[in-house]
Every structure is written in structure tokens, then in C-alpha cells.
C-alpha positions as CSV (number, residue, x, y, z in Angstrom):
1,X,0.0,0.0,0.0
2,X,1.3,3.3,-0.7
3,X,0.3,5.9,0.8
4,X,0.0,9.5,0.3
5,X,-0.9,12.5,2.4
6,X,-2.9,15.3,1.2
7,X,-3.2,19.1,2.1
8,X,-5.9,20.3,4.7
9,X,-7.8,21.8,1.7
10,X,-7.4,18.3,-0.7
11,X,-8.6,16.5,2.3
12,X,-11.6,18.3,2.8
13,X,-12.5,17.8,-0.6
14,X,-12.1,14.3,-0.8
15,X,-13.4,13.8,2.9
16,X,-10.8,12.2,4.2
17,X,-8.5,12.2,7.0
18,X,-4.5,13.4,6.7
19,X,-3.5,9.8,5.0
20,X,-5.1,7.7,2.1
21,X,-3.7,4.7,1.5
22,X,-3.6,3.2,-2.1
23,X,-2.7,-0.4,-3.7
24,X,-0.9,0.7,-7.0
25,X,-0.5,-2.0,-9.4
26,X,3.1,-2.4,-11.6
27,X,5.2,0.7,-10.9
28,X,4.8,3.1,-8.3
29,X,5.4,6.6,-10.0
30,X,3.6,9.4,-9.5
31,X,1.6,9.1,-12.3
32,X,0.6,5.8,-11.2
33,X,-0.2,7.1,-7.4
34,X,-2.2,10.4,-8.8
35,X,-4.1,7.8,-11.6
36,X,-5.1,5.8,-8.4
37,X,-5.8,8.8,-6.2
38,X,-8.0,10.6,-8.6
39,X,-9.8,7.3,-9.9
40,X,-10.9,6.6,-6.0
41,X,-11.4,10.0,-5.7
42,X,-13.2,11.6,-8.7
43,X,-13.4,15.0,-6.6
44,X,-9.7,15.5,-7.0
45,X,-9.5,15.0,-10.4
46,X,-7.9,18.9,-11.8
47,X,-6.9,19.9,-8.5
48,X,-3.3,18.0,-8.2
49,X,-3.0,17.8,-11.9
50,X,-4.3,19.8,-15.0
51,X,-7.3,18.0,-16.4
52,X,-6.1,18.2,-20.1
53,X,-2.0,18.1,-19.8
54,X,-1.8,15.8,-16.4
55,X,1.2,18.4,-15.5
56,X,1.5,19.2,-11.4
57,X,-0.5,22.5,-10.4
58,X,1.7,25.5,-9.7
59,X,1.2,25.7,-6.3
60,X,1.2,21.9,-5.2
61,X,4.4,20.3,-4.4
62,X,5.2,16.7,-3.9
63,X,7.7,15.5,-1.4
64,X,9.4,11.8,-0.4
65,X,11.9,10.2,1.9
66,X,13.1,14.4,2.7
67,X,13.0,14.9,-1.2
68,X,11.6,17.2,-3.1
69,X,10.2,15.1,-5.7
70,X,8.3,18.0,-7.9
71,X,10.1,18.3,-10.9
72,X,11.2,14.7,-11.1
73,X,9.6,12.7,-14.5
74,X,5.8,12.0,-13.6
75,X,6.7,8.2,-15.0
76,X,10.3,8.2,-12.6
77,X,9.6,5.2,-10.3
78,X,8.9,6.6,-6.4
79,X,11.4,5.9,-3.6
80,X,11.6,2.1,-2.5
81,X,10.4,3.3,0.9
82,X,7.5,5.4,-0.6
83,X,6.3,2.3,-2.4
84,X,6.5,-0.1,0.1
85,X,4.4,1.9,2.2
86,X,7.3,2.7,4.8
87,X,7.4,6.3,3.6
88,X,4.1,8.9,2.5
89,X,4.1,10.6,-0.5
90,X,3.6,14.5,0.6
91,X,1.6,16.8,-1.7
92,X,2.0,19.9,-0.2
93,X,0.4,23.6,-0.9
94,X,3.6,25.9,-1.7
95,X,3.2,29.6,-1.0
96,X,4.3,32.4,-2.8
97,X,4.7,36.0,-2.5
98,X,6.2,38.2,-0.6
């Protein structure tokens, strides 16, 4: 099971609590965890990604194993410990201005 923990205003959305956990089947990337996460939750579907290119929102973030795993390839296979469950897969709200 991987699992994956969203931001406060993800998890409102989707009615959840901090962590969802996800059975991913062949390789754990993060396409493969954000297919999973918006087919079990159709609410989220253009909120992490954009609904026509699949590209990462501006403002959303994904972290692993003290990594920031953003602007890695969405096909680039997840940390070992991320897959196996040991480790969550952080999508995190950035902030910007000043």
C-alpha cells in the first residue's frame, strides 16, 4: 500500500483524514499514485494535476523520503520506501509572494 498524504484543503474535498492509503499496481510513480488517487477520488480529479495536460499544479508540491520530488519525471519510479508503504508521498500547498 502506498500511501499519500494530502493538504488540509485536498482533504476536505475528498473527505478524508490526513492519510489515504492506495494499492498501486506495476510501478509506483507518480503518475501511477495520482491515476489511483484521482480514480478513487473523482473530486480530486484537476486539483493536483491539470485536467487536459496531467502536469502538477503551480502551487502543489510533492515531497518523499526528505526529497523534493516535484520536478522529477511523472513516469520516474517513487522511492523504495514510498512504495512499500514505509514512507508517504507529501503533496503539499507551496506559497508564494512576498
Amino acid at each position: 500500500m502506498v500511501r499519500v498524504i494530502l493538504p488540509p484543503h485536498l482533504r476536505t474535498l475528498a473527505k478524508v483524514g490526513s492519510e489515504v492509503e492506495l494499492r498501486i499496481q506495476g510501478a509506483v510513480t507518480q503518475r501511477s499514485v495520482l491515476d489511483a488517487l484521482e480514480a478513487r477520488y473523482p473530486m480530486l480529479c484537476g486539483t493536483i494535476r491539470d485536467h487536459s495536460t496531467k502536469q502538477r499544479r503551480p502551487f502543489l508540491r510533492f515531497f518523499a523520503c526528505q526529497e523534493d520530488l516535484s520536478h522529477d519525471s511523472p513516469d520516474a519510479p517513487l522511492p523504495q520506501a514510498v512504495a512499500s508503504g514505509a514512507e508517504p508521498l507529501l503533496v503539499l500547498g507551496a506559497i508564494a509572494g512576498g
